[in-house]
C-alpha positions in Angstrom: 0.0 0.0 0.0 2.7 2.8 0.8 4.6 1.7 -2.5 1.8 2.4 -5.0 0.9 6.0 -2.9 4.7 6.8 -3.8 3.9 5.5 -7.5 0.2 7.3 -7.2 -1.7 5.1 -8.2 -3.1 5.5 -5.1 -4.1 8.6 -2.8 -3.0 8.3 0.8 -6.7 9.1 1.5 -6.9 5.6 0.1 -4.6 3.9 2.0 -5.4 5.2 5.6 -8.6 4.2 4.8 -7.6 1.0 3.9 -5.8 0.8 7.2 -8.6 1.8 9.0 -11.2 -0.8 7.8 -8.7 -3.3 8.5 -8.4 -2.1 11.8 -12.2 -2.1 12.2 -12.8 -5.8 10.5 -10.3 -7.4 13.1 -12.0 -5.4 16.1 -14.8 -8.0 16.3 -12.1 -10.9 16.1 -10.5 -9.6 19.4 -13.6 -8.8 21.1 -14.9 -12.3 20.6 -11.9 -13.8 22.0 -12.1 -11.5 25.1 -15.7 -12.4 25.8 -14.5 -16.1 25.5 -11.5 -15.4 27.8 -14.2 -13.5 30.0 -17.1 -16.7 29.6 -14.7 -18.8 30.1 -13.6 -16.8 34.0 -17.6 -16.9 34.6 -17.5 -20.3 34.6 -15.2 -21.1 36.5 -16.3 -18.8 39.4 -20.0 -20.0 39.1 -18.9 -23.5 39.7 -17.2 -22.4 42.8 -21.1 -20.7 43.7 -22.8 -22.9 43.3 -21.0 -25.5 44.9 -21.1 -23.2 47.7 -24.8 -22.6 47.4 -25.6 -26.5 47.5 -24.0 -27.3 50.2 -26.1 -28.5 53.0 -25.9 -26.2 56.3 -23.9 -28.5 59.1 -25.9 -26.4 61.9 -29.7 -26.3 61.4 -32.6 -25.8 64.0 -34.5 -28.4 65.8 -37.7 -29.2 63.8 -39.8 -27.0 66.4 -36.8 -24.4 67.8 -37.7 -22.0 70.4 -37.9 -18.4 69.3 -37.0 -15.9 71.5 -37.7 -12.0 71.5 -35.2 -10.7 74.5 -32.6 -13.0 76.1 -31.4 -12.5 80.0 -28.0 -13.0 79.2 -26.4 -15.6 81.2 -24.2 -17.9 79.4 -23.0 -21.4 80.8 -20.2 -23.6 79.1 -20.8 -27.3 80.8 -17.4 -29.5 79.9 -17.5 -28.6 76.4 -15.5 -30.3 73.8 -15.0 -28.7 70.3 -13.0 -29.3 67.5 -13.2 -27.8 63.9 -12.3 -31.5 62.7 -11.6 -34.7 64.0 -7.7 -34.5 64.0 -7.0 -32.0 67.0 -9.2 -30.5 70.1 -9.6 -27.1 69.8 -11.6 -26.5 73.1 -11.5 -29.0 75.8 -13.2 -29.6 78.9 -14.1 -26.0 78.9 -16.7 -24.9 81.5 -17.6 -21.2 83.3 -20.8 -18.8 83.7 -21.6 -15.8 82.9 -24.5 -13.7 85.2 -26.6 -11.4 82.9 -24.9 -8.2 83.4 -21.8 -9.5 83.8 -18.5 -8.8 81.9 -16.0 -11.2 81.4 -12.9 -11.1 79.2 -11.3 -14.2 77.4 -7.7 -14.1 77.5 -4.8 -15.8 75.6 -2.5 -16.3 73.3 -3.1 -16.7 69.6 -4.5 -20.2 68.4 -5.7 -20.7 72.1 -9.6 -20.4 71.6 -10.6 -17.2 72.6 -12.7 -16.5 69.2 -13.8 -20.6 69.0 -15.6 -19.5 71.9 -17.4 -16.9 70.2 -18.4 -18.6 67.2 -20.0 -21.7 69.2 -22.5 -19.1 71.3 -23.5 -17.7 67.9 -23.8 -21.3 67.0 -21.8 -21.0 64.1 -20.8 -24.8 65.1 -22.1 -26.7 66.7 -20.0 -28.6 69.3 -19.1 -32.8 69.8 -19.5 -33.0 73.9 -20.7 -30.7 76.8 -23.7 -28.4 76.3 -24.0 -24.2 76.0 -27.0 -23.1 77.7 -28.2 -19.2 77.4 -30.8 -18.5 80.6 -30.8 -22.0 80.9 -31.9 -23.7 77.5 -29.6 -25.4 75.4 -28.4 -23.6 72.4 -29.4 -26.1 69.8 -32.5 -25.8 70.7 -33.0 -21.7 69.8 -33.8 -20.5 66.5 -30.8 -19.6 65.0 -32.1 -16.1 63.3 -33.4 -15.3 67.0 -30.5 -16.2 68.8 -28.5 -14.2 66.9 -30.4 -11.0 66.9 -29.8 -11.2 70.7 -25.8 -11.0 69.8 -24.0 -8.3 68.5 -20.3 -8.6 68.0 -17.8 -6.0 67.0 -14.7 -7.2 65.2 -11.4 -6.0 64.6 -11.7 -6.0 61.0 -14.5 -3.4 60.4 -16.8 -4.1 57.1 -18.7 -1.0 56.0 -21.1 -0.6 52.8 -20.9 1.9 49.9 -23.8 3.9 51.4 -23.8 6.6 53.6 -23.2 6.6 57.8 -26.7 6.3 59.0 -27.2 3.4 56.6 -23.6 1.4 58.2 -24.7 1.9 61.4 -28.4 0.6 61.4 -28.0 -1.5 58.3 -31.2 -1.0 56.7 -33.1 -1.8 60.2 -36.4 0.1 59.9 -36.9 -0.1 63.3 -33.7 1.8 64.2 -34.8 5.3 63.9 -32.3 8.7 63.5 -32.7 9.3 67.2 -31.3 5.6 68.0 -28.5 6.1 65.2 -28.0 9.2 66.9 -27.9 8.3 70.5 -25.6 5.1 70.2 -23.2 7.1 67.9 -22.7 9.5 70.8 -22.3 7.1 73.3 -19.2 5.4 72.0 -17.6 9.2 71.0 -18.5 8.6 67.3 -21.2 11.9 67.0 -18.0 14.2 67.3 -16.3 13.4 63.9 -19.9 12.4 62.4 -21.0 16.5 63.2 -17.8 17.7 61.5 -18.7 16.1 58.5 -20.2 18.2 55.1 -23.5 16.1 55.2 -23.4 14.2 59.0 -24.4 11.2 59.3 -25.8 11.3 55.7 -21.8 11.2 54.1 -21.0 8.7 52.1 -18.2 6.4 53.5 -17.0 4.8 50.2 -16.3 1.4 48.9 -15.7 -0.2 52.3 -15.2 2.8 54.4 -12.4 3.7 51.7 -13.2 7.5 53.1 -12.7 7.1 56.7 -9.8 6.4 59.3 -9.5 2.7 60.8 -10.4 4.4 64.1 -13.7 6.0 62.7 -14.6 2.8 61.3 -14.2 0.8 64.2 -16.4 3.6 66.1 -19.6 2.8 63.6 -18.7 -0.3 64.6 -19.3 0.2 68.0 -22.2 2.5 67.2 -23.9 -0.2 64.7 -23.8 -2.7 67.8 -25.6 -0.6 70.6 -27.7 0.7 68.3 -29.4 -2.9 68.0 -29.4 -3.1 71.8 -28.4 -6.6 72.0 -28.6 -9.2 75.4 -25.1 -10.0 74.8 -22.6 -7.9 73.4 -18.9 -9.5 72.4 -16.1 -7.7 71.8 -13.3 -9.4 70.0 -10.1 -7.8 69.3 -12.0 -4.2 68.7 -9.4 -2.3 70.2 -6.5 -3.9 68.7 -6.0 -1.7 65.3 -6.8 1.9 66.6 -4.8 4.2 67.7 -4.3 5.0 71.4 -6.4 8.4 71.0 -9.3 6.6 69.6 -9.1 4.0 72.4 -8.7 5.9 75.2 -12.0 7.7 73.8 -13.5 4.1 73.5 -12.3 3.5 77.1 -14.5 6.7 78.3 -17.5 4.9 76.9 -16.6 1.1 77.5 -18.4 1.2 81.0 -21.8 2.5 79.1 -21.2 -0.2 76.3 -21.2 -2.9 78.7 -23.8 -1.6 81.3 -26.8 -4.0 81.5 -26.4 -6.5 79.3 -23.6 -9.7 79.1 -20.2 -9.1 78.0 -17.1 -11.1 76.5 -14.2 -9.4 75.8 -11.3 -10.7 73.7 -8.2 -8.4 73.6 -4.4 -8.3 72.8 -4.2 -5.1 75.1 -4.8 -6.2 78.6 -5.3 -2.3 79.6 -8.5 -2.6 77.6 -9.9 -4.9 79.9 -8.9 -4.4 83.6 -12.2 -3.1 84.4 -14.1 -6.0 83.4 -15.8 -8.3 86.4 -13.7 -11.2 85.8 -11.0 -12.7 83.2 -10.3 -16.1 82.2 -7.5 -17.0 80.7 -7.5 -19.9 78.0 -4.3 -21.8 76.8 -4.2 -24.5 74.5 -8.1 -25.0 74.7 -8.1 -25.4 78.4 -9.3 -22.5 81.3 -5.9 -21.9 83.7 -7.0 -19.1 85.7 -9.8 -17.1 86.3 -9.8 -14.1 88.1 -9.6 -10.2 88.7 -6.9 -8.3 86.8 -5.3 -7.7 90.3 -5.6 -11.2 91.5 -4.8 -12.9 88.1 -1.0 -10.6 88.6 -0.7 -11.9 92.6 -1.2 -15.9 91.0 2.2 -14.9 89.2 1.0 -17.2 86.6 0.0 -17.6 82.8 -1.5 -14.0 82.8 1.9 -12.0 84.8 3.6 -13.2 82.0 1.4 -11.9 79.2 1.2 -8.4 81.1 5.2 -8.5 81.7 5.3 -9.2 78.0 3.4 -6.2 77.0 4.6 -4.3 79.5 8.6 -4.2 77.9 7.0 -4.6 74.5 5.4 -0.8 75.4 8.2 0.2 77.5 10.7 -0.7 74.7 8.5 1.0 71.9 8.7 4.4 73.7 12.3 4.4 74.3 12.3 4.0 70.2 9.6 7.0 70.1 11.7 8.7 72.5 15.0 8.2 71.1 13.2 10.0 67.6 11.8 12.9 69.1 15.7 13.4 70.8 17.2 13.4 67.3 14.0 15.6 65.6 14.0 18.2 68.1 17.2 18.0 70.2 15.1 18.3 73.5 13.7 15.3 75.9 11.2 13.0 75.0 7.7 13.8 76.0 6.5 10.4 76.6 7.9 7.9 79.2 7.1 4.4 80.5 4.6 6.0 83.3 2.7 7.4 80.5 2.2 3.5 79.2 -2.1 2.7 78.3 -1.1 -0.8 78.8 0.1 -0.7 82.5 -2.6 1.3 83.8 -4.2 0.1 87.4 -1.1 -1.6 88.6 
């Protein structure tokens, strides 16, 4: 084609042209082996649905369960056995009570059951020996959609919808008004960045919270759990990935949060739980101790040594802050080991 437009016997209009229905007569070529690249994706995810989707449910209700409207709250673990398969206990022998009203915290190091626990009151499994009764009835024997509406549980890893703040905290509840929304925002400190927002508590928070802080998030989280008013309230690792501004203004509320209704507590830091009623602390699936933050440290046991831990994990971190602001500014260091969240009360 360029040869004969240099002989001209062709004009170059001619040859772009040519060029260009070229171009468009492959076009539909390419896009049909991009919509069989894209079928052929489809298909392969939709097998992995729908597998998921027939897949019998392991934990189903009783053929006549009881539904419930407003649980008490108390919680009893009777010698309960659990294991997420048949190779390796993952709780055993475990057994305590919790009062309605009570707060307890679970206590341990990774791997050691703290969040089994959780999962097997919201019957999420179900468990091979022992029995979990709630006011006294055994847990099978709830409806599962009932049971669950009694729980509300605050995680560390906060999960937030592309719609606005209102929406994220009462998720499309029509029986959670604006003034609910409102009140249980302000009691866990969230109404003070929700009031300097353009548009409140109608802002949008973007694809999963994209537009707010990790400590903002984890306050709707708070917010979206009082705001249901649940009989039990569980609280597992919700402190853990804020900062210690945002906790310290969860600590101010933490006493309102678990006023009046039945509280488990799960936490790394063991500052954000020395004012719950008691603590138990779990390693390798079994209870060791149970007690009071200031008895659990005169046992010198399990739960000294996870304080101790903490405590030159902290006091090491601020010499390293320390050491910084000395090189930054040539003064002293502002903060000092006395100053440490995490060693408060002893």
């Amino acid at each position: 084609g360029g040869g004969h437009a240099l002989e001209g016997s062709i004009t170059a209009g001619v040859l772009v042209s040519f060029l260009q229905y070229t171009e468009m007569f492959f076009r539909p070529i390419r896009d049909l082996s991009d919509k069989y690249n894209i079928l052929q994706t489809a298909m392969a995810s939709s097998e992995r649905v729908f597998k998921l989707l027939d897949t019998r449910p392991r934990v189903v209700n009783v053929q006549s369960p009881h539904v419930v409207k407003r649980l008490q709250g108390k919680v009893e673990f009777q010698n309960v056995w659990f294991a997420y398969n048949d190779e390796e206990w993952v709780l055993k022998n475990v057994s305590f009570a919790i009062e309605p009203g009570e707060s307890v915290a679970l206590v341990g190091h990774t791997g050691a059951g703290k969040s089994s626990i959780v999962n097997l009151l919201e019957r999420f499994y179900d468990i091979q020996r022992g029995h979990i009764l709630i006011d006294g009835t055994d847990i099978h024997l709830y409806d599962q959609e009932s049971l669950r509406k009694n729980i509300a549980v605050v995680m560390q890893d906060v999960f937030l919808f592309s719609g606005d703040i209102a929406f994220n905290i009462s998720l499309g509840d029509e029986k959670i008004d604006e003034e609910t929304i409102r009140r249980a925002a302000q009691m866990v400190g969230a109404d003070e960045f929700i009031s300097h927002l353009p548009y409140g508590y109608r802002q949008p928070v973007g694809e999963r919270g994209a537009l707010l802080s990790t400590g903002q998030k984890q306050l709707l989280s708070f917010a979206r759990a009082l705001a249901r008013d649940p009989a039990i309230l569980i609280l597992d690792e919700a402190t853990s990935s804020v900062d210690t501004e945002t906790e310290l203004r969860i600590q101010k509320a933490i006493s309102t949060l678990l006023a009046n209704r039945t509280s488990i507590v799960i936490a790394h830091r063991l500052s954000t739980i020395q004012h719950v009623d008691r603590i138990i602390v779990i390693h390798k699936g079994e209870i060791r101790e149970v007690g009071t933050h200031q008895e659990l440290l005169a046992l010198g046991g399990i739960y000294t040594k996870l304080y101790e831990l903490q405590y030159k994990d902290r006091k090491a971190r601020l010499k390293v802050s320390a050491s910084a602001n000395d090189s930054a500014t040539g003064g002293g260091a502002y903060g000092t080991a006395d100053a440490d969240p995490d060693v408060r009360g002893t």
